[in-house]
C-alpha positions in Angstrom: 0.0 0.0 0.0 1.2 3.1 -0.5 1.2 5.5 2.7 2.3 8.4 4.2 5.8 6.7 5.2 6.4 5.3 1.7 6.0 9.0 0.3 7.7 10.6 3.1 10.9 8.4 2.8 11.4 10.1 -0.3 11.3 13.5 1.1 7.8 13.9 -0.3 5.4 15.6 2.3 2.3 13.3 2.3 0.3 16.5 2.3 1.3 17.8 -0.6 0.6 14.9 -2.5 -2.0 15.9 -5.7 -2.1 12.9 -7.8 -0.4 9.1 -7.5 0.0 7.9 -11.1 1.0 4.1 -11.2 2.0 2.9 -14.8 -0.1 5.6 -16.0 -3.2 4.9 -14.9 -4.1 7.3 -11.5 -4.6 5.3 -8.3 -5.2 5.7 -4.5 -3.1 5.4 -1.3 -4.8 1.6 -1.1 -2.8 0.7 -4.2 -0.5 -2.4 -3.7 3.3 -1.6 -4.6 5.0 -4.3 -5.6 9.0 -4.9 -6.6 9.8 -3.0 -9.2 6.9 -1.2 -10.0 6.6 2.7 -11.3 5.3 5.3 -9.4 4.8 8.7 -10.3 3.8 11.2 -7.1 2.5 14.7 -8.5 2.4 17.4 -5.9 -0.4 20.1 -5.5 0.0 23.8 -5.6 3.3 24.6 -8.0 5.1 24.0 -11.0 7.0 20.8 -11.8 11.0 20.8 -12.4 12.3 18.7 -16.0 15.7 18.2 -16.7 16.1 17.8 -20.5 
């Protein structure tokens, strides 16, 4: 499942999560994580950083 400490372990405040995006398809915090899988965490309120 993904939860606040999952996020948070990444330096991602849990509150400031806007969107969870898991092999593009948008899920909930009751989504199972497994090995391996991708996981995209969009936060609320700003403008994203890209590196090209």
């Amino acid at each position: 499942m993904i939860n606040q400490y999952l996020i948070e372990s990444l330096d991602v405040p849990h509150s400031e999560v806007a969107l969870i995006v898991a092999y593009g398809v948008t899920v909930d915090r009751h989504y199972l994580v497994d090995p391996g899988d991708r996981i995209v965490v969009l936060l609320g309120g700003g403008c994203c950083a890209v590196d090209l």
